[in-house]
ZAROMAR-919802 format. One record per residue (C-alpha): x negated, y negated, z. Coordinates in nm, 3 decimals. Last residue first. Layout:
BEGIN
<<X, Y, Z>> ...
***
This chain:
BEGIN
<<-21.008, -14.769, -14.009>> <<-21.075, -15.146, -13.894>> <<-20.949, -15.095, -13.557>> <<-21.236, -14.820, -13.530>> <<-21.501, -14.997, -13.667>> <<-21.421, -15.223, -13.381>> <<-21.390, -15.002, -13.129>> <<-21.815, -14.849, -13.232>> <<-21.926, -15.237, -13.286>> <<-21.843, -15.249, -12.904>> <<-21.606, -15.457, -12.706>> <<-21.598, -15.796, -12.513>> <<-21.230, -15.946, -12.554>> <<-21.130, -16.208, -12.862>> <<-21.210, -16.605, -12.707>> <<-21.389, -16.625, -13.050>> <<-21.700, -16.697, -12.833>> <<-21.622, -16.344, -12.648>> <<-21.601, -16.223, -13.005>> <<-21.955, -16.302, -13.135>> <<-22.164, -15.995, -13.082>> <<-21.884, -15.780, -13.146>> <<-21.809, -15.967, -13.495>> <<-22.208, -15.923, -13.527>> <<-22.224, -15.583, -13.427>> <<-21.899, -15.477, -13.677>> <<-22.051, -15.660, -14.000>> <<-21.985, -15.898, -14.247>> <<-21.798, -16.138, -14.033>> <<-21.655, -16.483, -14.186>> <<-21.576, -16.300, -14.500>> <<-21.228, -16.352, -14.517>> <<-21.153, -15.976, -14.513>> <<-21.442, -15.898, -14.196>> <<-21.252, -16.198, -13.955>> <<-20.880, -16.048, -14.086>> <<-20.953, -15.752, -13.974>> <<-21.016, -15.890, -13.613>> <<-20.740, -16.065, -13.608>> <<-20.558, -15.789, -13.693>> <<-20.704, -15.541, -13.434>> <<-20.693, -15.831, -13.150>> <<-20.298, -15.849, -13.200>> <<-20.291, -15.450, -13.215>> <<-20.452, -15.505, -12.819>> <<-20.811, -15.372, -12.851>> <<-20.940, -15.207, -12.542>> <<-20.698, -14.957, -12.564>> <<-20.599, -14.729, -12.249>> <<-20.754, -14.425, -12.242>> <<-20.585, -14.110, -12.324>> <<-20.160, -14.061, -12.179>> <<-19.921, -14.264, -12.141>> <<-19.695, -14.206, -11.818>> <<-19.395, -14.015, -11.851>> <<-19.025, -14.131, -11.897>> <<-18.747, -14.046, -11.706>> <<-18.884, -13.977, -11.392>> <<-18.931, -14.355, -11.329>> <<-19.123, -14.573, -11.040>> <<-19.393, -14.364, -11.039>> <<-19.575, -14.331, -10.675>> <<-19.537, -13.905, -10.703>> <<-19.491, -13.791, -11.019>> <<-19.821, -13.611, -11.136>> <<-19.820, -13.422, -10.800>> <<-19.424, -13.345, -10.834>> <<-19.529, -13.225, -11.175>> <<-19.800, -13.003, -11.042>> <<-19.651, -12.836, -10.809>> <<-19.346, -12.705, -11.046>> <<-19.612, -12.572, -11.313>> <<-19.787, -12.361, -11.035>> <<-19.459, -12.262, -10.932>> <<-19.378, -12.113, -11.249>> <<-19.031, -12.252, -11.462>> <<-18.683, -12.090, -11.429>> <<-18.475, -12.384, -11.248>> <<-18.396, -12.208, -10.942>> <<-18.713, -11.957, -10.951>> <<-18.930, -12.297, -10.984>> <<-18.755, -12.466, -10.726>> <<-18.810, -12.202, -10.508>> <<-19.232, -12.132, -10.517>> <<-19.258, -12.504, -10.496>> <<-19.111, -12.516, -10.222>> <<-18.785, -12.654, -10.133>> <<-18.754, -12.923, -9.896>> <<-18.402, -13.081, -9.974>> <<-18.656, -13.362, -10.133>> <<-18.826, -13.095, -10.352>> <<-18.474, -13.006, -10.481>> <<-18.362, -13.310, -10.592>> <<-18.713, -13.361, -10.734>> <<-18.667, -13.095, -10.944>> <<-18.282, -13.148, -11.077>> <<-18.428, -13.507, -11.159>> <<-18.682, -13.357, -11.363>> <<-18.481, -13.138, -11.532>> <<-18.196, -13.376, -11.627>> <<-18.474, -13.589, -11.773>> <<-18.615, -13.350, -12.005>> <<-18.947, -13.172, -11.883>> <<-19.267, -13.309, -12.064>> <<-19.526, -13.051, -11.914>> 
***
């Protein structure tokens, strides 16, 4: 559903004339279904010209990740639960052993 930004504003020009759904998306050539649910996904953002991000948001900031790599190279860590055990003392945020094998792929 990533519509480029002429699109998107043509759509929401035309939902705020009060078009339906069902005739913006014969006016622009897209399904009403797929019309509906971009002005649902849009409404309260600030921007139509770039989309939200999308999957979880990390835990680990890429900051965090290198500090954290550099804990297990130096040899102050050896292992993922005790560098998770330990991080809130390191003044790193509270994650699992699980997100920080994954920084260290």
């Amino acid at each position: 559903m990533r519509y480029p930004p002429a699109l998107r504003k043509e759509i929401l020009l035309l939902h705020e004339e009060g078009l339906s759904s069902y005739q913006i998306g014969r006016r622009v050539g897209k399904r009403a279904f797929c019309v509906s649910r971009f002005l649902r996904t849009t409404r309260g953002r600030p921007s139509t010209s770039e989309p939200t991000q999308r999957g979880p948001a990390r835990l680990l900031s890429l900051r965090d990740e290198r500090v954290v790599k550099r804990l297990v190279l130096s040899g102050t860590f050896d292992t993922a639960s005790e560098l998770s055990r330990n991080a809130a003392s390191l003044g790193r945020p509270a994650v699992s052993a699980k997100t920080i094998r994954r920084a260290l792929r």
